[in-house]
Chimera marker file (.cmm) of the C-alpha trace (Angstrom):
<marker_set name="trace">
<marker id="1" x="13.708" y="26.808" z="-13.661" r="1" g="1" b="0" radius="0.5"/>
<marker id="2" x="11.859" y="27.959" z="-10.470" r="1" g="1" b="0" radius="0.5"/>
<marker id="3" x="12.238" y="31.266" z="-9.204" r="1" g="1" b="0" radius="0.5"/>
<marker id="4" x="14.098" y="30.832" z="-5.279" r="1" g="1" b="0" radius="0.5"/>
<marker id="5" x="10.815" y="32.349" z="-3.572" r="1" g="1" b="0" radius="0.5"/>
<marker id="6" x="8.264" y="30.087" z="-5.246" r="1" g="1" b="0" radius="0.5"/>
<marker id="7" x="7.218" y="26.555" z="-3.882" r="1" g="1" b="0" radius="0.5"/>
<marker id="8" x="8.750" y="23.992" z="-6.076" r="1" g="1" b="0" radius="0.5"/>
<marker id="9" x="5.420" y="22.429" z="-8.420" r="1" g="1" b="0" radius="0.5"/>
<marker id="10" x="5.607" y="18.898" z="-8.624" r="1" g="1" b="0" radius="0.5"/>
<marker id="11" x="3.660" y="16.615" z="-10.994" r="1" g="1" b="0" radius="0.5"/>
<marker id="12" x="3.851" y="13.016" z="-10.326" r="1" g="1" b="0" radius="0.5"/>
<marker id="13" x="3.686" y="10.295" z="-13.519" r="1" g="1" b="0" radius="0.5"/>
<marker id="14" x="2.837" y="6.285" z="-12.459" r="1" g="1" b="0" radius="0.5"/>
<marker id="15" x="0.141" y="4.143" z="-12.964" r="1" g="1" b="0" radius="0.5"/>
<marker id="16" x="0.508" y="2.775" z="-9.621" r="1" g="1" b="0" radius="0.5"/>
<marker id="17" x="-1.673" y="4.184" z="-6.901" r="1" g="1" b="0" radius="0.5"/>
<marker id="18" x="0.045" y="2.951" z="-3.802" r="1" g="1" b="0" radius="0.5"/>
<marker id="19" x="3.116" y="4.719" z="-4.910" r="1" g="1" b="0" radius="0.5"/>
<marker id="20" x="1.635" y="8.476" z="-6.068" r="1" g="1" b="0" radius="0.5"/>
<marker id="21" x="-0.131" y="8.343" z="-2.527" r="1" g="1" b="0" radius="0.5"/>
<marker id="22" x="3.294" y="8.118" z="-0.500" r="1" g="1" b="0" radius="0.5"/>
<marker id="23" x="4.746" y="10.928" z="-3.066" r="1" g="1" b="0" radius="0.5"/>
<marker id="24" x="1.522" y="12.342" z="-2.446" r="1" g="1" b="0" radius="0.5"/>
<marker id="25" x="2.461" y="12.364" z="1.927" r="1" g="1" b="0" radius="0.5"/>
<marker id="26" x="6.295" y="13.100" z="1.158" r="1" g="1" b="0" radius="0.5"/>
<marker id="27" x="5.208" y="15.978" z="-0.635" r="1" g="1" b="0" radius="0.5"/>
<marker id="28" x="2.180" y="17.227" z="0.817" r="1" g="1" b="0" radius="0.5"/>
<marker id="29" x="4.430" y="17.523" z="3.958" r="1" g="1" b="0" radius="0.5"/>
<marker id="30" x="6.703" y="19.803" z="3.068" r="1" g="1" b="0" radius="0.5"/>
<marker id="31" x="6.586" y="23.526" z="2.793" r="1" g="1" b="0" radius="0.5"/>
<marker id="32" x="8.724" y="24.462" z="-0.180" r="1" g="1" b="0" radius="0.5"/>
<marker id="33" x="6.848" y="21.395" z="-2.707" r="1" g="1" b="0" radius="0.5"/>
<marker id="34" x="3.254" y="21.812" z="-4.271" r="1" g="1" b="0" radius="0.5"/>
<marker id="35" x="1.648" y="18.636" z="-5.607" r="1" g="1" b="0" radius="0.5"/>
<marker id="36" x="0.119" y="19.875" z="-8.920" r="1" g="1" b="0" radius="0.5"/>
<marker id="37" x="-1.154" y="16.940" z="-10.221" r="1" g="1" b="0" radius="0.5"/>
<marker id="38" x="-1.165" y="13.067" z="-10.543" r="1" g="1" b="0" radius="0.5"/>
<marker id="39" x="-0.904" y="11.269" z="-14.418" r="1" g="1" b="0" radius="0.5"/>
<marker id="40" x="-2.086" y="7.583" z="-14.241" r="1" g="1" b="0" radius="0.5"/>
<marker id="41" x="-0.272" y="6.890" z="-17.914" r="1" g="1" b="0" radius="0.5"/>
<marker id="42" x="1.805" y="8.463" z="-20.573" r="1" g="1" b="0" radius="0.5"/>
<marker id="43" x="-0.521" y="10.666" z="-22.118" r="1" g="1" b="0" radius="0.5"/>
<marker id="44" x="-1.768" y="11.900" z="-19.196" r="1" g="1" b="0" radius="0.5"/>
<marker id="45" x="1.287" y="12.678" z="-18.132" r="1" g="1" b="0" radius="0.5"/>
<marker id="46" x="1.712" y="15.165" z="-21.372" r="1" g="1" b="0" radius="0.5"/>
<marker id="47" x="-1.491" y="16.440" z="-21.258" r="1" g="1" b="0" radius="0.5"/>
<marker id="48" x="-1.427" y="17.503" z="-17.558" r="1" g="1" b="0" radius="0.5"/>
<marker id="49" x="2.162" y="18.487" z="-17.512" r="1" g="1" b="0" radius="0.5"/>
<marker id="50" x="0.653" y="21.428" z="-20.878" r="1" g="1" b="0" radius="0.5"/>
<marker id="51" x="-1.963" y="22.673" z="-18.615" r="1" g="1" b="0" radius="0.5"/>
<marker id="52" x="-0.194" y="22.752" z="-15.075" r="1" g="1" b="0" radius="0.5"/>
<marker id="53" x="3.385" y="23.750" z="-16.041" r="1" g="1" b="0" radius="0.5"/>
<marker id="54" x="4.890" y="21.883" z="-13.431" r="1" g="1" b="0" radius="0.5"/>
<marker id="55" x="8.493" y="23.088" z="-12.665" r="1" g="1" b="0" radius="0.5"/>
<marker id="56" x="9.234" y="19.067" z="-11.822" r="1" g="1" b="0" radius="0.5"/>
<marker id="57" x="8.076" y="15.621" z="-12.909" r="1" g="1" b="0" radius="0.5"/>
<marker id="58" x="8.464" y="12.772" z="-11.156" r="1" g="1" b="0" radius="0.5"/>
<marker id="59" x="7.623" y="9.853" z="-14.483" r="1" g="1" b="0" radius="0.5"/>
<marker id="60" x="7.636" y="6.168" z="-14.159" r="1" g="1" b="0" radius="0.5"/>
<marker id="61" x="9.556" y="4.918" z="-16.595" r="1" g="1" b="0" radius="0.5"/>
<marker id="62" x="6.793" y="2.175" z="-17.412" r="1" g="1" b="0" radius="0.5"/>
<marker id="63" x="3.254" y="3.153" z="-18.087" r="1" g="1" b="0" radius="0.5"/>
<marker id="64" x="0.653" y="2.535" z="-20.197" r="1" g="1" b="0" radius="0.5"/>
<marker id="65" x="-0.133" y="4.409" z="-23.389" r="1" g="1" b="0" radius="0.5"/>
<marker id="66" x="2.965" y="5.952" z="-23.749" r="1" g="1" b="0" radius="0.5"/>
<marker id="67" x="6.073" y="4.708" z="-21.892" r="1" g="1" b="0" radius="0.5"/>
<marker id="68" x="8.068" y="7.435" z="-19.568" r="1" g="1" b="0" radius="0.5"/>
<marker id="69" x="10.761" y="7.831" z="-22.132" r="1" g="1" b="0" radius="0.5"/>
<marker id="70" x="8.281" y="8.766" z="-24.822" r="1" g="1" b="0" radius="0.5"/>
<marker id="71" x="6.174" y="11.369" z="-22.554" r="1" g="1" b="0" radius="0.5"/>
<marker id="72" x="9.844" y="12.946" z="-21.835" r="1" g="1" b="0" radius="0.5"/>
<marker id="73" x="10.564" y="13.409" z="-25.483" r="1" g="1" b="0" radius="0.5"/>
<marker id="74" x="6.877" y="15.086" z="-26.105" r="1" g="1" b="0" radius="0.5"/>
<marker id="75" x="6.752" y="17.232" z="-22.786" r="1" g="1" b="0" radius="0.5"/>
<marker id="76" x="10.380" y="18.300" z="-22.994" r="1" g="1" b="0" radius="0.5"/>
<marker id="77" x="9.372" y="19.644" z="-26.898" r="1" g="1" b="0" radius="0.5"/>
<marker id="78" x="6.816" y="21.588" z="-25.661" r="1" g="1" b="0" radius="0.5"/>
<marker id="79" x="8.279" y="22.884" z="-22.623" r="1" g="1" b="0" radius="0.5"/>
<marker id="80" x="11.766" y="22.703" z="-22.364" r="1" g="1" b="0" radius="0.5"/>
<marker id="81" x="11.951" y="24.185" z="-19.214" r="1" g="1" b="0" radius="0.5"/>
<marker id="82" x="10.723" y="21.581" z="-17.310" r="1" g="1" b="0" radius="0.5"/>
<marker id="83" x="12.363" y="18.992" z="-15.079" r="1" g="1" b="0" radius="0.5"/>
<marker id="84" x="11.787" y="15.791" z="-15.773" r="1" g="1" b="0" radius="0.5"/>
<marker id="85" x="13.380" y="12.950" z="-12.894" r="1" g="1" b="0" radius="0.5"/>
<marker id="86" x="12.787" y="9.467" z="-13.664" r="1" g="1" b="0" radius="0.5"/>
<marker id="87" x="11.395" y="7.062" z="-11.015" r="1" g="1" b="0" radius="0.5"/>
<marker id="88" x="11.856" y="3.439" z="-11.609" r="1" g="1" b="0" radius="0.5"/>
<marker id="89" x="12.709" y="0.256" z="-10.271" r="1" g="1" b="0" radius="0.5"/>
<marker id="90" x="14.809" y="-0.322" z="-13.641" r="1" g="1" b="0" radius="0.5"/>
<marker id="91" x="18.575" y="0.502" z="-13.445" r="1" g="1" b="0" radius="0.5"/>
<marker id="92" x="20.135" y="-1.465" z="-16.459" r="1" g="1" b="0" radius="0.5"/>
<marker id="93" x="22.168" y="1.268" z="-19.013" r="1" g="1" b="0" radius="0.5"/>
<marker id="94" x="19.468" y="0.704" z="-21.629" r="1" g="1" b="0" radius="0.5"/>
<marker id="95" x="16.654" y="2.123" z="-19.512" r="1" g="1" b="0" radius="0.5"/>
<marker id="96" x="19.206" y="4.601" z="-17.587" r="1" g="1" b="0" radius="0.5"/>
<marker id="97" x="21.205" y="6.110" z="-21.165" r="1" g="1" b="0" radius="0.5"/>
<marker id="98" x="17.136" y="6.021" z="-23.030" r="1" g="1" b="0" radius="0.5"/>
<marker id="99" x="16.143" y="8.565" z="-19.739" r="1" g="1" b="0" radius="0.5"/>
<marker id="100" x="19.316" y="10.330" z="-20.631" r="1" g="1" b="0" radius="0.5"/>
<marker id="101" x="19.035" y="10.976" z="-24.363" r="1" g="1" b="0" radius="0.5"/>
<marker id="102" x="15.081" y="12.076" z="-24.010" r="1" g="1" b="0" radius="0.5"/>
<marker id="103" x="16.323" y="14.781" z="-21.558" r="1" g="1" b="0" radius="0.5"/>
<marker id="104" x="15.669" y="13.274" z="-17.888" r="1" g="1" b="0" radius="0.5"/>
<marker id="105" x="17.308" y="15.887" z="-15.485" r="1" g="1" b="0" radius="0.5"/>
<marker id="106" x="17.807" y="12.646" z="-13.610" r="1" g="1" b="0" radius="0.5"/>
<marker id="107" x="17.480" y="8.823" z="-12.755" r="1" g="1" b="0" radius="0.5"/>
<marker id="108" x="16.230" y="8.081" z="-9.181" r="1" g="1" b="0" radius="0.5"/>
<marker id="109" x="15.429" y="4.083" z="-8.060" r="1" g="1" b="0" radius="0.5"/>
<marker id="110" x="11.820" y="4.103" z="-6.476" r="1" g="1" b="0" radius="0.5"/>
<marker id="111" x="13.613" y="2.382" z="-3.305" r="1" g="1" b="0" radius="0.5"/>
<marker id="112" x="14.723" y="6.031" z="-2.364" r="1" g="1" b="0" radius="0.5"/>
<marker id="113" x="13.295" y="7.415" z="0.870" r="1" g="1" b="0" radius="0.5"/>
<marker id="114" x="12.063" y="9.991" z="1.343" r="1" g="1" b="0" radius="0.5"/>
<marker id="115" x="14.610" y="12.118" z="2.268" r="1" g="1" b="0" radius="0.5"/>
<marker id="116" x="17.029" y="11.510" z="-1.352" r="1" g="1" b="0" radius="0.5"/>
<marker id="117" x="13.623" y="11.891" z="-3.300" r="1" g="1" b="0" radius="0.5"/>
<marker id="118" x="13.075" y="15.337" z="-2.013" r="1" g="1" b="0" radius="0.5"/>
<marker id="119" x="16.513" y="16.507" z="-2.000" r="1" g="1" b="0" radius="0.5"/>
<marker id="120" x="16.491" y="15.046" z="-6.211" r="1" g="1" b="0" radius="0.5"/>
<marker id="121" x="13.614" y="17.423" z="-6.895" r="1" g="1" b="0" radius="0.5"/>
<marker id="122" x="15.665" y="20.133" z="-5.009" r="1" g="1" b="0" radius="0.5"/>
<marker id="123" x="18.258" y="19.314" z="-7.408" r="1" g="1" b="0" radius="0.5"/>
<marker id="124" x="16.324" y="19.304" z="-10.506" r="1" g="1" b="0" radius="0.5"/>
<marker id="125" x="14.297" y="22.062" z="-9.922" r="1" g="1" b="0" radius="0.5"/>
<marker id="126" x="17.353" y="24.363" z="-9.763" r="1" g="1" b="0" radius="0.5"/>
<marker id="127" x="18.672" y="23.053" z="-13.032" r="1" g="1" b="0" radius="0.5"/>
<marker id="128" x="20.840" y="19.960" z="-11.786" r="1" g="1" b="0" radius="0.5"/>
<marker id="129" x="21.121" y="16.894" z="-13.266" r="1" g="1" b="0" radius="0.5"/>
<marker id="130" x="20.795" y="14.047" z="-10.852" r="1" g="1" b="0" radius="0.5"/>
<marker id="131" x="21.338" y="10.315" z="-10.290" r="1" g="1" b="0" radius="0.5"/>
<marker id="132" x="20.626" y="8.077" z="-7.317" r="1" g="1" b="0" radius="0.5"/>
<marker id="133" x="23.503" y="6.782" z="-5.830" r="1" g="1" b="0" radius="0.5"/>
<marker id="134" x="23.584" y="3.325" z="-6.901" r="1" g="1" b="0" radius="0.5"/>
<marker id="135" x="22.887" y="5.027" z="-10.875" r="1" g="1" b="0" radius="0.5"/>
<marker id="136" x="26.020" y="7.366" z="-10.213" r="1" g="1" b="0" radius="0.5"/>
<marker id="137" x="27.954" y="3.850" z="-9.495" r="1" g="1" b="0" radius="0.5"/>
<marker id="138" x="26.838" y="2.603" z="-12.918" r="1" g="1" b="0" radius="0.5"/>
<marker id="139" x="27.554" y="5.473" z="-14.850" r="1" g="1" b="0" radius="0.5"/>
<marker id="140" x="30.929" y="5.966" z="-13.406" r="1" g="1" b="0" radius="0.5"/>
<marker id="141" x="31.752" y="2.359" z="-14.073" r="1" g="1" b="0" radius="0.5"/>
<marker id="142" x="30.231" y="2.390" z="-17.242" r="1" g="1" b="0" radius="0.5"/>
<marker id="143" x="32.821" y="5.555" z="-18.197" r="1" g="1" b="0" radius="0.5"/>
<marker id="144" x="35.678" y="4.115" z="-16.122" r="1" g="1" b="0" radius="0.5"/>
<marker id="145" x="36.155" y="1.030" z="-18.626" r="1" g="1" b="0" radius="0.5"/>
<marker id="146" x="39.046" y="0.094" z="-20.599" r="1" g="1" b="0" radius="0.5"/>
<marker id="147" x="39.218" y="2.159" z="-23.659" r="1" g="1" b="0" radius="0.5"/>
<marker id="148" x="38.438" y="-0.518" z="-26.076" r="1" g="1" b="0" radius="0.5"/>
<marker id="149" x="35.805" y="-1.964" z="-23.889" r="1" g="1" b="0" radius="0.5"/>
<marker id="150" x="34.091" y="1.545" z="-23.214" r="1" g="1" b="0" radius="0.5"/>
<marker id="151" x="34.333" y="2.348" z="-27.141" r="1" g="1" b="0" radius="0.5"/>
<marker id="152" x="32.510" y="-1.224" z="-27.934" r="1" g="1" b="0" radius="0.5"/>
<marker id="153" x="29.806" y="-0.286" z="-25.350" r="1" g="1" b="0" radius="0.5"/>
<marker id="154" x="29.684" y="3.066" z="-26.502" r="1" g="1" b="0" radius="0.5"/>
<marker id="155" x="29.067" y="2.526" z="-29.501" r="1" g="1" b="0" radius="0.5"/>
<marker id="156" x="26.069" y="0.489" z="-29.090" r="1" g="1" b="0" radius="0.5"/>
<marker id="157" x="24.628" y="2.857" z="-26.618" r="1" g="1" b="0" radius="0.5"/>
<marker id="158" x="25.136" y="6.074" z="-28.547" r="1" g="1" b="0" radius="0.5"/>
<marker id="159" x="24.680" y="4.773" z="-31.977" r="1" g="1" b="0" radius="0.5"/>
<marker id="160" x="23.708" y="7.889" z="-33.354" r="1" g="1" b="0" radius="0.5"/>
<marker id="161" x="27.284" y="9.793" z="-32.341" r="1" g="1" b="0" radius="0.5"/>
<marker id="162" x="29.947" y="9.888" z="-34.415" r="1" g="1" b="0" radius="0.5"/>
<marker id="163" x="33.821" y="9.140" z="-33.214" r="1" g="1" b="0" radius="0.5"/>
<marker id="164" x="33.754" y="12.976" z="-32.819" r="1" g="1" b="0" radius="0.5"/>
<link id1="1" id2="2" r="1" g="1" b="0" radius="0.2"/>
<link id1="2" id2="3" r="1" g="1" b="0" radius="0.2"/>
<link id1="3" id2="4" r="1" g="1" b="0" radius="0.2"/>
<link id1="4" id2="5" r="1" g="1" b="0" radius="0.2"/>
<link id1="5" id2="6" r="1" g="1" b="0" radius="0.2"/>
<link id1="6" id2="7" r="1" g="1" b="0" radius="0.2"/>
<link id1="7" id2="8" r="1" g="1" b="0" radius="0.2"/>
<link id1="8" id2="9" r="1" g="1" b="0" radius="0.2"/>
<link id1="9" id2="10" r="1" g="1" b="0" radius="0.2"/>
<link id1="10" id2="11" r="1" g="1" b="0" radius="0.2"/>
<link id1="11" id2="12" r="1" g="1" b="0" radius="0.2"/>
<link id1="12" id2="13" r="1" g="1" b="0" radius="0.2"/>
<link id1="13" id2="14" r="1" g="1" b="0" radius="0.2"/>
<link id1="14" id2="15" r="1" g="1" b="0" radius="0.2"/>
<link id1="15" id2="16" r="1" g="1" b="0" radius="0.2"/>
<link id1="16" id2="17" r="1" g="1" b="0" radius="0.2"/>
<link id1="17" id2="18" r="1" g="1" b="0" radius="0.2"/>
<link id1="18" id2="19" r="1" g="1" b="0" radius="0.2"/>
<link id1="19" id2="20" r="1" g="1" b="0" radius="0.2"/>
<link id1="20" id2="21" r="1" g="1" b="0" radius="0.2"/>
<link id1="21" id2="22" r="1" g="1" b="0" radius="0.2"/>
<link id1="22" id2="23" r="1" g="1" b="0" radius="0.2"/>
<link id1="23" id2="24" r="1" g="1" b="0" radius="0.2"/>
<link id1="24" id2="25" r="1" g="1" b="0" radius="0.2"/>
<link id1="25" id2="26" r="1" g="1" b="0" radius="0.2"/>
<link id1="26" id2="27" r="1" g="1" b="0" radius="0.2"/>
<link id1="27" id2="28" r="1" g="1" b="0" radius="0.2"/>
<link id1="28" id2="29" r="1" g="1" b="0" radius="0.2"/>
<link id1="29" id2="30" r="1" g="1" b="0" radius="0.2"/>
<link id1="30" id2="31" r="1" g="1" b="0" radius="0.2"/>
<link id1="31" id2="32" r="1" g="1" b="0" radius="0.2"/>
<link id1="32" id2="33" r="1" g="1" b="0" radius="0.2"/>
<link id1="33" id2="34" r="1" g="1" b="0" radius="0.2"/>
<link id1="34" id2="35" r="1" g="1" b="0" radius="0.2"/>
<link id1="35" id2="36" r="1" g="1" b="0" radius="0.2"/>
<link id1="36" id2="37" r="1" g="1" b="0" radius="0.2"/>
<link id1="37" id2="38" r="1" g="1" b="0" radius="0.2"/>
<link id1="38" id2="39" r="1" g="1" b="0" radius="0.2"/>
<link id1="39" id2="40" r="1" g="1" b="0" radius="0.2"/>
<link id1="40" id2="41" r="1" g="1" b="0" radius="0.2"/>
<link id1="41" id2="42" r="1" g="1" b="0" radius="0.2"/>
<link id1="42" id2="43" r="1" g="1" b="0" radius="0.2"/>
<link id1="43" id2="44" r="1" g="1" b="0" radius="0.2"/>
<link id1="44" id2="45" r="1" g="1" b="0" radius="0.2"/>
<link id1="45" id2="46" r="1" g="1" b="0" radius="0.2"/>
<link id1="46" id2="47" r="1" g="1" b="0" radius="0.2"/>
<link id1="47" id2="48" r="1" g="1" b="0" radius="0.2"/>
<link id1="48" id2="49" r="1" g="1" b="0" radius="0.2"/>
<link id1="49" id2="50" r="1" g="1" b="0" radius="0.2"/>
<link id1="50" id2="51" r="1" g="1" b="0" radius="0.2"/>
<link id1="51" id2="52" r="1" g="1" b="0" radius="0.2"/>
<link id1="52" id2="53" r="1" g="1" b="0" radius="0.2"/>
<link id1="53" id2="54" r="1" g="1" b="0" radius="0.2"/>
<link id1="54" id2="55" r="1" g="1" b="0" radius="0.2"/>
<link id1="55" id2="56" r="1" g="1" b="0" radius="0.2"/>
<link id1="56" id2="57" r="1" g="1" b="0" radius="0.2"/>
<link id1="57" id2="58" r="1" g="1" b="0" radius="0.2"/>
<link id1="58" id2="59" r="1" g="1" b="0" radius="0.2"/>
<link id1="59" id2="60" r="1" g="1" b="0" radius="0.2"/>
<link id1="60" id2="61" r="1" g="1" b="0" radius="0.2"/>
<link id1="61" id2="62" r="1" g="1" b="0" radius="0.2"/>
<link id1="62" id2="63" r="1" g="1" b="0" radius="0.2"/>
<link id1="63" id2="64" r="1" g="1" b="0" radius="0.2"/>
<link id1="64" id2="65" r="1" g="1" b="0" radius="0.2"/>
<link id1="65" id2="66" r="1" g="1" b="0" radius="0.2"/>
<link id1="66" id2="67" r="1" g="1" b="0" radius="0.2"/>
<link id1="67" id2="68" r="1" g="1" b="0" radius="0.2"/>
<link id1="68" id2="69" r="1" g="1" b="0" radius="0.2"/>
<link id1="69" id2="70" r="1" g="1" b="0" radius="0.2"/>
<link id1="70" id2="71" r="1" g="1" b="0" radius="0.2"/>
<link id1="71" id2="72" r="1" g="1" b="0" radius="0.2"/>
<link id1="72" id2="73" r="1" g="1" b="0" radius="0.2"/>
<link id1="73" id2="74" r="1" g="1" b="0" radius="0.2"/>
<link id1="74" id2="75" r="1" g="1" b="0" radius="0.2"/>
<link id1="75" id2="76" r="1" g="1" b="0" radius="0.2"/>
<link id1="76" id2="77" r="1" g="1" b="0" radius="0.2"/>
<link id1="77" id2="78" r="1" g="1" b="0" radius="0.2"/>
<link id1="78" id2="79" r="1" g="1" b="0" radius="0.2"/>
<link id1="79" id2="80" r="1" g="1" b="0" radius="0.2"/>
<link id1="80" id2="81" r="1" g="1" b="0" radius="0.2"/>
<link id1="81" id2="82" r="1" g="1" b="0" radius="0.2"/>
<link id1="82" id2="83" r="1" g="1" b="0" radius="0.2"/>
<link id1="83" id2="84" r="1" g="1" b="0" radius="0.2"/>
<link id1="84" id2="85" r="1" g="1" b="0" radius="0.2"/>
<link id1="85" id2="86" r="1" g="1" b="0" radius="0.2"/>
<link id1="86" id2="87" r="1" g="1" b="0" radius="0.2"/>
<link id1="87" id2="88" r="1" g="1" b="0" radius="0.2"/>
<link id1="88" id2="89" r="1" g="1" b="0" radius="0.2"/>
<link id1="89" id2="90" r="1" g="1" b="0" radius="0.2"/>
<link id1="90" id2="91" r="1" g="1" b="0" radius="0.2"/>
<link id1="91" id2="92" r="1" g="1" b="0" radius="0.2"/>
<link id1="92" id2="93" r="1" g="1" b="0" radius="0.2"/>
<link id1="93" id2="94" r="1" g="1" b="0" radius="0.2"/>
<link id1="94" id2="95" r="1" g="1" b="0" radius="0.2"/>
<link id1="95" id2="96" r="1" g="1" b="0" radius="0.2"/>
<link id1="96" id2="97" r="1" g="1" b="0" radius="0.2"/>
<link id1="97" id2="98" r="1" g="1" b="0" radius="0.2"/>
<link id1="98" id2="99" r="1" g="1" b="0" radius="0.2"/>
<link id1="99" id2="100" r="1" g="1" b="0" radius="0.2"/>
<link id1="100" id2="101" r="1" g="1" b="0" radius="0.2"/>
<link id1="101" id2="102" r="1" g="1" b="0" radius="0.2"/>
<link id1="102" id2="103" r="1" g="1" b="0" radius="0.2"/>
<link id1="103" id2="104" r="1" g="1" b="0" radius="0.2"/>
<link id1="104" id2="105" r="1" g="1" b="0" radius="0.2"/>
<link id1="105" id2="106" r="1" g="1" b="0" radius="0.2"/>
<link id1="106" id2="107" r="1" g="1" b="0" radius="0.2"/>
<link id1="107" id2="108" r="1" g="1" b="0" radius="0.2"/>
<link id1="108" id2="109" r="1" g="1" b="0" radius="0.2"/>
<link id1="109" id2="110" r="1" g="1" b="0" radius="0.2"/>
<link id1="110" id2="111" r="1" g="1" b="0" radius="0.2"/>
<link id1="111" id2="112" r="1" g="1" b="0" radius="0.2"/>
<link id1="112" id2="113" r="1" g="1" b="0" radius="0.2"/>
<link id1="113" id2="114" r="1" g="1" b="0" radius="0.2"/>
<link id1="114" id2="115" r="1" g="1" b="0" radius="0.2"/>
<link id1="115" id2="116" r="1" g="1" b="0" radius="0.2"/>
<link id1="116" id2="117" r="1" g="1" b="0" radius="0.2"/>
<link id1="117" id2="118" r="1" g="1" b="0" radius="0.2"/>
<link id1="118" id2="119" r="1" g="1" b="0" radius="0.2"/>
<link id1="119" id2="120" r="1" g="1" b="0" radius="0.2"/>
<link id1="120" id2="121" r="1" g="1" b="0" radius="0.2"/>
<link id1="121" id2="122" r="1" g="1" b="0" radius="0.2"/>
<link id1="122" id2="123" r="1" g="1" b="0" radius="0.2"/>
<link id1="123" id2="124" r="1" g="1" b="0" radius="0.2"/>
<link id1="124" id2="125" r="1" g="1" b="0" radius="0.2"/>
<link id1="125" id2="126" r="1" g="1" b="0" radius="0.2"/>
<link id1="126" id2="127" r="1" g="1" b="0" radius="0.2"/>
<link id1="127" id2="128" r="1" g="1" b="0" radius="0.2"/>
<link id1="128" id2="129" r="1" g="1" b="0" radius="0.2"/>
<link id1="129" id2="130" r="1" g="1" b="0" radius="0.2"/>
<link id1="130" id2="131" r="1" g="1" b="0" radius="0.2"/>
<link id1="131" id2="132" r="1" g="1" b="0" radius="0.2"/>
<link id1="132" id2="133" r="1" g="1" b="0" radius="0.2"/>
<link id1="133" id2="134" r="1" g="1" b="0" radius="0.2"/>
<link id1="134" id2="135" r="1" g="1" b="0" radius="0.2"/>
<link id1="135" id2="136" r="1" g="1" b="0" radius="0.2"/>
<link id1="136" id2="137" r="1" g="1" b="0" radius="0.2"/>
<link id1="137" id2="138" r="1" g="1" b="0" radius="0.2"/>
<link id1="138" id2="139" r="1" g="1" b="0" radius="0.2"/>
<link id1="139" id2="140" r="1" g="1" b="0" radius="0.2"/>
<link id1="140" id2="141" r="1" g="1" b="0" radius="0.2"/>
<link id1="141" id2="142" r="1" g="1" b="0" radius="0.2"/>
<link id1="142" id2="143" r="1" g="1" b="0" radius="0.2"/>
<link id1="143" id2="144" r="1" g="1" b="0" radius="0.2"/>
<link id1="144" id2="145" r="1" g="1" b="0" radius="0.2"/>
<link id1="145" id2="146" r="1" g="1" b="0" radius="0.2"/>
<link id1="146" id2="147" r="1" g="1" b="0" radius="0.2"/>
<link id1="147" id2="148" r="1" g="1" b="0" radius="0.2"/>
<link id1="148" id2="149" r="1" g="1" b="0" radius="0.2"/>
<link id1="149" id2="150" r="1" g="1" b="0" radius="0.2"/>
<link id1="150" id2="151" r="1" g="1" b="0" radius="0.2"/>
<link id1="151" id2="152" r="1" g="1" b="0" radius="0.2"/>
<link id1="152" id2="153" r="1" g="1" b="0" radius="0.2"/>
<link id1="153" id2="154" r="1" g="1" b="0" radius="0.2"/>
<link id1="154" id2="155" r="1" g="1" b="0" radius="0.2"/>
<link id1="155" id2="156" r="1" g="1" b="0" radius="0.2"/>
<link id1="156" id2="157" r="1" g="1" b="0" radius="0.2"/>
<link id1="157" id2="158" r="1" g="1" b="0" radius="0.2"/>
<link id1="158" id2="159" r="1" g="1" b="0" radius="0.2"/>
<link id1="159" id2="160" r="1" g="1" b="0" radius="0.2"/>
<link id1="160" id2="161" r="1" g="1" b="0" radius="0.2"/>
<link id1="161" id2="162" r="1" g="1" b="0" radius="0.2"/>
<link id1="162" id2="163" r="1" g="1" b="0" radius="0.2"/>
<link id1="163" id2="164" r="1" g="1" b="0" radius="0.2"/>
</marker_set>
């Protein structure tokens, strides 16, 4: 977790250049966030994330090499300290309860401005876990089912829990 004086270091994870250059501008403009780095794939991502020590990490779910969820599992082994949002146009409960289980601090839609985006890696970077809006929806629906529906659906998404 980041220490309250220190700028807030931010690496970003996608494979698609157009988007790292606007989180490139969002961040680049404000004082409190430091852009340390830029992975174009999966293993990049892990690699860069060991030598930088970023305290967040903005990861495309999708990439090549290794996907976002795997690079979460391997960064989040080595440094469990870190942050990890994910950034994707994906919000279906497979992709958004895989994030979940490999330790995402949180599940933002790339359609967020500006604004939400910063104010997530606010959030994560003091130890919050954090969901775009439309994600929060899901979830809370998802939990807000019937009993025997939510235990059927349950079941499938956390296979490896037991009824306790």
């Amino acid at each position: 977790m980041k220490r309250s004086t220190d700028r807030i270091r931010v690496l970003v994870a996608d494979d698609h250049p157009v988007f790292r250059r606007g989180m490139r501008a969002i961040l680049g403009a404000e004082p409190d966030t430091e852009l340390v780095g830029e992975a174009t794939d999966g293993e990049e991502a892990v690699a860069l994330s060991l030598e930088v020590r970023p305290d967040v990490i903005l990861m495309d779910l999708n990439m090549p090499k290794l996907t976002g969820i795997e690079a979460t599992q391997r960064i989040l082994e080595a440094n469990p300290d870190t942050a990890i949002l994910m950034l994707t146009m994906f919000e279906d409960d497979q992709s958004i309860f895989a994030a979940m289980r490999a330790g995402a601090h949180g599940y933002v839609l790339k359609g967020a401005d500006g604004a939400e985006t910063l104010r997530t890696i606010h959030a994560a970077a003091s130890g919050e876990a954090i969901f775009s809006p439309t994600i929060t929806r899901r979830l809370t629906e998802y939990f807000a089912t019937p009993r025997l529906d939510r235990t059927t659906r349950s079941e499938q998404s956390f296979s490896n829990l037991t009824d306790r």
